[in-house]
N, C-alpha and C positions, 0 to 999 in steps of 0.2 A: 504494500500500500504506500504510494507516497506522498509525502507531507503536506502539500495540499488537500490531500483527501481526508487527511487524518484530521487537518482543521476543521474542515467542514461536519465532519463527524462530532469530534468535541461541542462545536456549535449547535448540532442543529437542531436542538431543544429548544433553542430561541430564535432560528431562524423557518422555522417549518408552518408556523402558526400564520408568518406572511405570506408562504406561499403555497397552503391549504385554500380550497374553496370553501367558503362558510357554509353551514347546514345550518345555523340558528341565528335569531335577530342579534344576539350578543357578539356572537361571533362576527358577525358582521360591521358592529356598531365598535369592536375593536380594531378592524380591518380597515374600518375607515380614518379612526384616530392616530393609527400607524402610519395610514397615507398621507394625513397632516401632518403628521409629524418628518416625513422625509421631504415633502414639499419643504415646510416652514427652513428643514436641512438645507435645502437648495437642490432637492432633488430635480425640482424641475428644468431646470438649465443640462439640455441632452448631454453637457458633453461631463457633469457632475459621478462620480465616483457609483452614487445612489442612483441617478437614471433610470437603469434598467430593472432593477428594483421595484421603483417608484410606477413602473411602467406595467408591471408584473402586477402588483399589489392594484392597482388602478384596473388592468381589466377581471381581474375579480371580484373590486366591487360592483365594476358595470355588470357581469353576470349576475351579479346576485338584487340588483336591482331593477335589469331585465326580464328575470324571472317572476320576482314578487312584487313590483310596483312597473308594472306595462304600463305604457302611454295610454290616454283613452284615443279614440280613433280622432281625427280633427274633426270639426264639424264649418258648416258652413258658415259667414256672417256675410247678412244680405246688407249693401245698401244701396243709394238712391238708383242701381240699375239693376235692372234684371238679374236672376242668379243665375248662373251658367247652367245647365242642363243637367250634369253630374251632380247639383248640389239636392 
């Protein structure tokens, strides 16, 4: 095994949790404080250390907000002309 692997191992009790998919509102609702937390890092700036991380952690809370808070469909809003035919 070599020593980068052996890192990652010693770690990853605390790194697993960021890059689990949440099953519950808590878990989630930590996944997101994580994702504040690497942003407020400076994760956001692509070329940052955190990045890809930040980037990881980000589409799994879009999954999990995809799944349990869908968009409603849009609807239409009429005004002073006619509404298009699809509305």
């Amino acid at each position: 095994m070599n020593a980068r692997l052996e890192a990652a191992l010693t770690h990853w009790v605390y790194v697993a949790p960021l890059l689990t998919p949440p099953s519950t509102e808590a878990e989630y609702n930590a996944l997101v404080e994580s994702l504040d937390a690497l942003l407020d890092a400076g994760a956001s700036d692509e070329f940052h250390p955190l990045a890809t991380l930040a980037a990881m952690v980000g589409d799994l809370v879009s999954a999990y907000e995809q799944a349990h808070y869908p968009m409603p469909a849009p609807r239409c809003i009429l005004a002073t002309e006619p509404a298009p035919a699809r509305c």
